[in-house]
BALOBA-1460 file (C-alpha; in Angstrom, 3 decimals):
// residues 235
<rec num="1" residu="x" x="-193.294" y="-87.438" z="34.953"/>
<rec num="2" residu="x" x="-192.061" y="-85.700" z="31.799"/>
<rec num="3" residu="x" x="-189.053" y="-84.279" z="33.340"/>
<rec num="4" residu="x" x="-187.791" y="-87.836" z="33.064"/>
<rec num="5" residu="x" x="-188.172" y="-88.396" z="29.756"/>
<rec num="6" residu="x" x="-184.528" y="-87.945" z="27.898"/>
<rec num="7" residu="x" x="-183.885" y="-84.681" z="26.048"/>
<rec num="8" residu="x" x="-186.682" y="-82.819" z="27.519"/>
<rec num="9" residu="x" x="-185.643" y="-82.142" z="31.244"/>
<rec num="10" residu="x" x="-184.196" y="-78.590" z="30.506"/>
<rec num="11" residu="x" x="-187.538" y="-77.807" z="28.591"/>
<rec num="12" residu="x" x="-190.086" y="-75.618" z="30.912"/>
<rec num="13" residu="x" x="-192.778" y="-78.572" z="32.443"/>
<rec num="14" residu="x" x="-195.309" y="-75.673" z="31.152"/>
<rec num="15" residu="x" x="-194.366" y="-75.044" z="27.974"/>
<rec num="16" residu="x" x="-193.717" y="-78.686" z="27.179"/>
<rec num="17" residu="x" x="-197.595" y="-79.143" z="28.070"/>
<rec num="18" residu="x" x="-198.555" y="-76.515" z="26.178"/>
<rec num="19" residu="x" x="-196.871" y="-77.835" z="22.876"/>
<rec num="20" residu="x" x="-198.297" y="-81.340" z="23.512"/>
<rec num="21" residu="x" x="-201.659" y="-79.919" z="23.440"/>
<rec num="22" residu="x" x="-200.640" y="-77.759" z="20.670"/>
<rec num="23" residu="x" x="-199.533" y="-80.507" z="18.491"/>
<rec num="24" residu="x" x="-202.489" y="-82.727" z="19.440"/>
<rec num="25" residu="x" x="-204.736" y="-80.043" z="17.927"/>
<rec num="26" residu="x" x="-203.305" y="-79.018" z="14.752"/>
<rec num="27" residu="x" x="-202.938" y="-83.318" z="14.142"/>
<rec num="28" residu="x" x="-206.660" y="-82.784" z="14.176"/>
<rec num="29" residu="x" x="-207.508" y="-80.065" z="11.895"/>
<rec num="30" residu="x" x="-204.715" y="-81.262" z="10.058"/>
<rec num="31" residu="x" x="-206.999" y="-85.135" z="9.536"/>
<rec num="32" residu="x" x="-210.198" y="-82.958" z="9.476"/>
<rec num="33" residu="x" x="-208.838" y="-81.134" z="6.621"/>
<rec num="34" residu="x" x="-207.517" y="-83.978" z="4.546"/>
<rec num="35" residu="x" x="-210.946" y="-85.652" z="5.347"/>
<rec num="36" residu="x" x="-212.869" y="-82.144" z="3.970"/>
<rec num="37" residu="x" x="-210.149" y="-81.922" z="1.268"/>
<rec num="38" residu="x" x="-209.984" y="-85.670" z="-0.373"/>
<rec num="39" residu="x" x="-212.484" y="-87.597" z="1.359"/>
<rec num="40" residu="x" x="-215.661" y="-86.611" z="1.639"/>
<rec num="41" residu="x" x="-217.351" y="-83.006" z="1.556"/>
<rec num="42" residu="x" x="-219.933" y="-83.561" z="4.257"/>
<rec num="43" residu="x" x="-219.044" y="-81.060" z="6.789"/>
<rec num="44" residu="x" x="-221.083" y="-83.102" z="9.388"/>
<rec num="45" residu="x" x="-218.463" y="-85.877" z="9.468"/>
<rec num="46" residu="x" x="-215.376" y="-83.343" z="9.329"/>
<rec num="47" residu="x" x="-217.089" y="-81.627" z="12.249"/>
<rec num="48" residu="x" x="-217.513" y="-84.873" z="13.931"/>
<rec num="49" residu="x" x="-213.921" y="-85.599" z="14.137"/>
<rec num="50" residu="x" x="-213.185" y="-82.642" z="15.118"/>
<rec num="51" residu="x" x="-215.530" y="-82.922" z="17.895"/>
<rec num="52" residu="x" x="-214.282" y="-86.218" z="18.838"/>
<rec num="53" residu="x" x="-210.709" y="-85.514" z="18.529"/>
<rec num="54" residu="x" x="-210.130" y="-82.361" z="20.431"/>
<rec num="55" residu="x" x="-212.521" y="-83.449" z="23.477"/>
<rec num="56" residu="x" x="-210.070" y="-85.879" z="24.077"/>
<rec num="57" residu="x" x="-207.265" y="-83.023" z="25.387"/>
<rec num="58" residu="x" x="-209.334" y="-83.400" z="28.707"/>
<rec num="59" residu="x" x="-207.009" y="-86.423" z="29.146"/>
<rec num="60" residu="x" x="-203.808" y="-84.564" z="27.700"/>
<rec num="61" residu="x" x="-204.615" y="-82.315" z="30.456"/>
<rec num="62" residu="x" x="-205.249" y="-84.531" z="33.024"/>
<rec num="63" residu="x" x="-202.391" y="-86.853" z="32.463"/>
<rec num="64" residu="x" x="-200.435" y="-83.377" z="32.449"/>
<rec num="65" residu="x" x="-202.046" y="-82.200" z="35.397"/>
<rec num="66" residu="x" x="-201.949" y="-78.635" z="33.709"/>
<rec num="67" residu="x" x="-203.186" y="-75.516" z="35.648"/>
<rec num="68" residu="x" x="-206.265" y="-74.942" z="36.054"/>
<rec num="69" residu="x" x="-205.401" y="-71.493" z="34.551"/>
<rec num="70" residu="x" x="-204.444" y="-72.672" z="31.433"/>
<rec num="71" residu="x" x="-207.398" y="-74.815" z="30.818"/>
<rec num="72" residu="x" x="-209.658" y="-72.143" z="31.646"/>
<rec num="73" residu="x" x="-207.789" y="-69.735" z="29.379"/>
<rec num="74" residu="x" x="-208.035" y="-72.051" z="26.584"/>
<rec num="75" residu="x" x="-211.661" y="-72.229" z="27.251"/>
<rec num="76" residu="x" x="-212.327" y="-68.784" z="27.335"/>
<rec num="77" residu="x" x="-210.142" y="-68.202" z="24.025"/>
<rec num="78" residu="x" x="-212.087" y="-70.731" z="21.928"/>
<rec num="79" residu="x" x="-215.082" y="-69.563" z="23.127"/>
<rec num="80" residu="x" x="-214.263" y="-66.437" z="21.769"/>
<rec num="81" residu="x" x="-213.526" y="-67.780" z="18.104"/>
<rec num="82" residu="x" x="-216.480" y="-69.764" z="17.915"/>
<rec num="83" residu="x" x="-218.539" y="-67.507" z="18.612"/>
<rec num="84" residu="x" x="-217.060" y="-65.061" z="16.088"/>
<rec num="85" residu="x" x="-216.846" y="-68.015" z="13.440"/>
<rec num="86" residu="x" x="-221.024" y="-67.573" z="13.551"/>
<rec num="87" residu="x" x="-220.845" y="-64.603" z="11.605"/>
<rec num="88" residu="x" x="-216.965" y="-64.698" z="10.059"/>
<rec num="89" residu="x" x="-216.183" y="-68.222" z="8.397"/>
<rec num="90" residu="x" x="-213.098" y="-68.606" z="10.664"/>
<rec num="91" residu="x" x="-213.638" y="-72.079" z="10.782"/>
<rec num="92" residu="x" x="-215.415" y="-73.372" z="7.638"/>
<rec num="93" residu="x" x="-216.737" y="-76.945" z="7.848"/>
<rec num="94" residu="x" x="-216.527" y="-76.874" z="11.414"/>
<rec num="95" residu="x" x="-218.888" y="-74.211" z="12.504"/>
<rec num="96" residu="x" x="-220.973" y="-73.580" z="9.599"/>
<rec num="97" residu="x" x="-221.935" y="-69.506" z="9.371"/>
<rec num="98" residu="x" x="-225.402" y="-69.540" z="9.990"/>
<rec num="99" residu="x" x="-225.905" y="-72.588" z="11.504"/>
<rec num="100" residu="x" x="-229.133" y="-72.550" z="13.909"/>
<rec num="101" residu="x" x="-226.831" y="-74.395" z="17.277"/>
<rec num="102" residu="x" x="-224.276" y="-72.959" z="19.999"/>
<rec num="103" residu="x" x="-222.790" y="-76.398" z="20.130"/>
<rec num="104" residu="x" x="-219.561" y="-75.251" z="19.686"/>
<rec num="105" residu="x" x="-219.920" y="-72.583" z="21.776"/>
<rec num="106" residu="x" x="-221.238" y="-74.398" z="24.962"/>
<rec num="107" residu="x" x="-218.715" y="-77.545" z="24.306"/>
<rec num="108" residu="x" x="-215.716" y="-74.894" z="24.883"/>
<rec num="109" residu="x" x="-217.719" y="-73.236" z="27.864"/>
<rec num="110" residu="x" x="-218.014" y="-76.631" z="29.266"/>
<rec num="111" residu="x" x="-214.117" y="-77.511" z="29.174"/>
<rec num="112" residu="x" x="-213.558" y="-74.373" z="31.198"/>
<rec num="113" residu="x" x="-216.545" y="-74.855" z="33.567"/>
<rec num="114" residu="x" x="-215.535" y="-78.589" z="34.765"/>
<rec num="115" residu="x" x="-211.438" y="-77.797" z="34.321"/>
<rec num="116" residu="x" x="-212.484" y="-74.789" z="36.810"/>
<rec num="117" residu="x" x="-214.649" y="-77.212" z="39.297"/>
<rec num="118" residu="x" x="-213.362" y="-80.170" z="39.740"/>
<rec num="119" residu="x" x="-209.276" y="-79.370" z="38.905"/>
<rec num="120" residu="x" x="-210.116" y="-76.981" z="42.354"/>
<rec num="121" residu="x" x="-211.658" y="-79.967" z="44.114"/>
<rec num="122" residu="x" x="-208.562" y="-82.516" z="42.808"/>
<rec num="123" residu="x" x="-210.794" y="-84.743" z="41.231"/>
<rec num="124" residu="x" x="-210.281" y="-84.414" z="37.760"/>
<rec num="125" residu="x" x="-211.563" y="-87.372" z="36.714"/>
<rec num="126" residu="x" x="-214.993" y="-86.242" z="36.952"/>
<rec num="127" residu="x" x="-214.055" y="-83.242" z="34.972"/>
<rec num="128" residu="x" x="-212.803" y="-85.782" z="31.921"/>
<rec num="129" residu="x" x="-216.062" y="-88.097" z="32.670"/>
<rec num="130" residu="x" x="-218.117" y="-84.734" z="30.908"/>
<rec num="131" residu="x" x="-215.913" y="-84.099" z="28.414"/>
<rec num="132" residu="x" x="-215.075" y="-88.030" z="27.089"/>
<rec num="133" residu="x" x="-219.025" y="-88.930" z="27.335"/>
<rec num="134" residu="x" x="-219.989" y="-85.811" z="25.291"/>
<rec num="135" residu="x" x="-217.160" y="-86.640" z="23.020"/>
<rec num="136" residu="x" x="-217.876" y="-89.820" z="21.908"/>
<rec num="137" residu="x" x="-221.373" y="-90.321" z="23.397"/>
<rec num="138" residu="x" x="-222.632" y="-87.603" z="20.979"/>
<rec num="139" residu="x" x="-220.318" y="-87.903" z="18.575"/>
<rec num="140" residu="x" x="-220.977" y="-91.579" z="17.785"/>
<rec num="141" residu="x" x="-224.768" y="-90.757" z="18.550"/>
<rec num="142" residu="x" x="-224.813" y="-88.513" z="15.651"/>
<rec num="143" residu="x" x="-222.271" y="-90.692" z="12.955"/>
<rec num="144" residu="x" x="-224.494" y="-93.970" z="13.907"/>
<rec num="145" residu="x" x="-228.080" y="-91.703" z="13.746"/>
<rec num="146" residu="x" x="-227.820" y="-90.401" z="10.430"/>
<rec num="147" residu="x" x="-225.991" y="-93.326" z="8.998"/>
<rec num="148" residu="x" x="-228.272" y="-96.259" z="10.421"/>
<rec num="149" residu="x" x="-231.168" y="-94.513" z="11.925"/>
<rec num="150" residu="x" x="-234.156" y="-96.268" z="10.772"/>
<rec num="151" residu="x" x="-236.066" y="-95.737" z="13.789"/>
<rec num="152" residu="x" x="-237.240" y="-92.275" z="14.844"/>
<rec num="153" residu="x" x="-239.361" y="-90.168" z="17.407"/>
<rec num="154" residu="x" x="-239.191" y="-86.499" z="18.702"/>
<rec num="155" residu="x" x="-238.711" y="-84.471" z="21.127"/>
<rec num="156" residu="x" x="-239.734" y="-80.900" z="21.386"/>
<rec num="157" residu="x" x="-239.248" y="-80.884" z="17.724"/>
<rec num="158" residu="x" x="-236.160" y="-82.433" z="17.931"/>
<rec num="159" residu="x" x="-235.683" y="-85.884" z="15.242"/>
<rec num="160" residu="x" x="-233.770" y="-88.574" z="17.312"/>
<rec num="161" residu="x" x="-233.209" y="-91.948" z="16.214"/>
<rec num="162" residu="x" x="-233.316" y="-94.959" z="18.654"/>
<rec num="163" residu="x" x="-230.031" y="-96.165" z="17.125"/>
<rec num="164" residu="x" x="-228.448" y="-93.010" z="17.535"/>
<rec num="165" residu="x" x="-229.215" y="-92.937" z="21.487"/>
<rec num="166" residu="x" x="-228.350" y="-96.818" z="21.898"/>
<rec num="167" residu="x" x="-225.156" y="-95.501" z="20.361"/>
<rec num="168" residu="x" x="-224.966" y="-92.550" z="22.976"/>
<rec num="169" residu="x" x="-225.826" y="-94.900" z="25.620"/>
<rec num="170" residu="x" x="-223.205" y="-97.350" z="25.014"/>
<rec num="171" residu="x" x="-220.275" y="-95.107" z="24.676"/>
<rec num="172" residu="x" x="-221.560" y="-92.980" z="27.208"/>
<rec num="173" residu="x" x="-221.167" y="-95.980" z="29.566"/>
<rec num="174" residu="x" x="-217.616" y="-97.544" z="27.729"/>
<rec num="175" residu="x" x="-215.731" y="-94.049" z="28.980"/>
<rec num="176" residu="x" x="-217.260" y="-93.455" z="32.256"/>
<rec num="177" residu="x" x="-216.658" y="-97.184" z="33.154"/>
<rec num="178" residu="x" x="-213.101" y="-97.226" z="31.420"/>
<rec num="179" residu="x" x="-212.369" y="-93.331" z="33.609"/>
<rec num="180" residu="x" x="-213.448" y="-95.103" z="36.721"/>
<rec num="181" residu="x" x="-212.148" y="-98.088" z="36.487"/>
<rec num="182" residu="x" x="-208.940" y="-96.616" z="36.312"/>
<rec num="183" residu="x" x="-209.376" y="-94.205" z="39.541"/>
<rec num="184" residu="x" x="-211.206" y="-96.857" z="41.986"/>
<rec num="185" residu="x" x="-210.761" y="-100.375" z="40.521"/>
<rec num="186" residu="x" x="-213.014" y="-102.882" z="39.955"/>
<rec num="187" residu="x" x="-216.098" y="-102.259" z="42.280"/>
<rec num="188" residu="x" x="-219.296" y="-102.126" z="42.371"/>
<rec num="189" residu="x" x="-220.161" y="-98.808" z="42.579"/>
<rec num="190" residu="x" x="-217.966" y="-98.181" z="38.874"/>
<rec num="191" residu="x" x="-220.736" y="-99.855" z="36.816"/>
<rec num="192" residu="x" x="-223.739" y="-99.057" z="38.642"/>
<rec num="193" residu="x" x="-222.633" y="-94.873" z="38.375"/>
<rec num="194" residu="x" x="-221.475" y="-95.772" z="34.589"/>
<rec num="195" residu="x" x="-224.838" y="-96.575" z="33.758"/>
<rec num="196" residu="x" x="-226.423" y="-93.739" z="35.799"/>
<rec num="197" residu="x" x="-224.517" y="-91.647" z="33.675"/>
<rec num="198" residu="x" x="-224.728" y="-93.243" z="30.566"/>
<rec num="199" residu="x" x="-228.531" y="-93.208" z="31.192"/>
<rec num="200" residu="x" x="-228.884" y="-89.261" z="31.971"/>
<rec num="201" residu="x" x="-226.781" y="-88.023" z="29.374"/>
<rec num="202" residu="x" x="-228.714" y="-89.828" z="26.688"/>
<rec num="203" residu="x" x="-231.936" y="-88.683" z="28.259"/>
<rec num="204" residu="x" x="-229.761" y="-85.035" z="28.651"/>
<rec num="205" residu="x" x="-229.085" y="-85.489" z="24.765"/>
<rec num="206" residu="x" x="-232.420" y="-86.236" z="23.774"/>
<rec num="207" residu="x" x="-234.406" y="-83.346" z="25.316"/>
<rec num="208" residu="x" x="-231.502" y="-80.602" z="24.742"/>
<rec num="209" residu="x" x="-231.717" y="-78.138" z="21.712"/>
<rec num="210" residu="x" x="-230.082" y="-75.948" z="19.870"/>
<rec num="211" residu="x" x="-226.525" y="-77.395" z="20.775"/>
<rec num="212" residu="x" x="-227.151" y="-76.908" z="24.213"/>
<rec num="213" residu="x" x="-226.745" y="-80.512" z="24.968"/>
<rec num="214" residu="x" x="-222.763" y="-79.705" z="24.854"/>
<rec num="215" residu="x" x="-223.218" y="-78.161" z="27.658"/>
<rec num="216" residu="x" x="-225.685" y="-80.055" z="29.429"/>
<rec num="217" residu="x" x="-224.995" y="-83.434" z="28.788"/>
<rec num="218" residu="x" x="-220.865" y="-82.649" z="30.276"/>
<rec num="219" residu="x" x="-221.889" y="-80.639" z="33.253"/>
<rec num="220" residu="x" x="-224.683" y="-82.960" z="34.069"/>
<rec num="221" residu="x" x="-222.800" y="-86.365" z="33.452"/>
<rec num="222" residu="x" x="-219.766" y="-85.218" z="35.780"/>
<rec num="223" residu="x" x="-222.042" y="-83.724" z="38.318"/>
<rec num="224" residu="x" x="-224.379" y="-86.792" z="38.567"/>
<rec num="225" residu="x" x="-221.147" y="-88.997" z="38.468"/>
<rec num="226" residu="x" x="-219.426" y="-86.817" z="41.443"/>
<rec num="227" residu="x" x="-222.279" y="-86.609" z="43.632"/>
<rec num="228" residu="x" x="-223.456" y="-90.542" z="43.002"/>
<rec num="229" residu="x" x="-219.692" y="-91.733" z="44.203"/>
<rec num="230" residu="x" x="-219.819" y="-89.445" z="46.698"/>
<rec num="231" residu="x" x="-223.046" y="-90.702" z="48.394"/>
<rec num="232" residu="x" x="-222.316" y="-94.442" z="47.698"/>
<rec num="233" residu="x" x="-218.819" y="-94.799" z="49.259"/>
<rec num="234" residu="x" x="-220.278" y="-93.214" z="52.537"/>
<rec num="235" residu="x" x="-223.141" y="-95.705" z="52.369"/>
């Protein structure tokens, strides 16, 4: 696909994807850091688009088709930082030093966990099903929560607001319907798994602490979305 593009065919396919993703990236620490620096100083929000932004390479990658390899290397290597940005401020405003959550921790672990599973299976899709519903299922769960959440209740401690999860709901069901739709059409079973999984990962959210809900609400979202299309098209 890129190989046809003009000017680029003598460019390694490899490196080419590599410097796509690349540039995606540092566009958006570049907006996260123009948000931090003349915007606003709530490291929430700046954390938040980061969040958002960068879960959205799971498409970059899929449209790519890049090795598994290299998604799992990336995985491993951010996992790394993160974790040493809990004790070094490597990234400040994004992964606060001290900061009681693995979030970011467990939403790199989960890139390399469903880029590992299903890119070996050829069904990516399911793979960018985690990633997209986590990205802007939680993301917009937390923005809309603390913004408009008048209504709340708890969960193991937890403070949720009903807003917030109607927000996580309804995105959670936008990308998995918009992910299948594009694979397998206009069927049945495309809105019925879409709100399957727009139902569990909200539940997923809800119950999950600590930040752990970056890694449960991905793995369980493409895993209930995998196995639910793969029992209704051989009903």
């Amino acid at each position: 696909m890129l190989t046809l593009i003009p000017g680029l065919t003598l460019i390694p396919p490899l490196w080419l994807q590599i410097a796509i993703v690349a540039v995606w990236i540092l566009l958006i620490l570049l907006v996260s850091w123009v948000v931090n620096r003349f915007v606003t100083d709530d490291s929430e929000i700046v954390r938040k688009i980061v969040h958002i932004g960068t879960g959205n390479v799971i498409l970059l990658a899929w449209w790519l088709n890049i090795p598994a390899s290299l998604g799992i290397t990336a995985s491993i290597l951010a996992s790394s930082i993160t974790l040493l940005s809990y004790r070094f401020p490597i990234l400040p405003g994004i992964n606060s030093v001290g900061r009681q959550s693995l979030g970011t921790f467990f939403y790199a672990v989960s890139f390399g966990i469903l880029v590992a599973w299903f890119w070996h299976l050829q069904q990516p899709q399911y793979a960018a099903i985690g990633i997209m519903v986590m990205t802007w299922g939680d993301g917009l769960a937390a923005l809309i929560g603390q913004r408009f959440g008048k209504h709340k209740y708890n969960i193991f401690g937890a403070h949720k607001s009903w807003e917030g999860s109607l927000a996580m709901t309804l995105a959670s069901y936008i990308v998995s319907s918009l992910i299948l739709l594009g694979v397998q059409g206009n069927i049945w079973q495309t809105w019925v798994v879409s709100l399957a999984v727009a139902i569990a990962a909200t539940v997923l959210e809800a119950v999950s602490f600590l930040g752990i809900d970056n890694l449960t609400v991905p793995l369980g979202s493409a895993s209930l979305a995998f196995l639910l299309i793969q029992l209704l098209s051989a009903s």
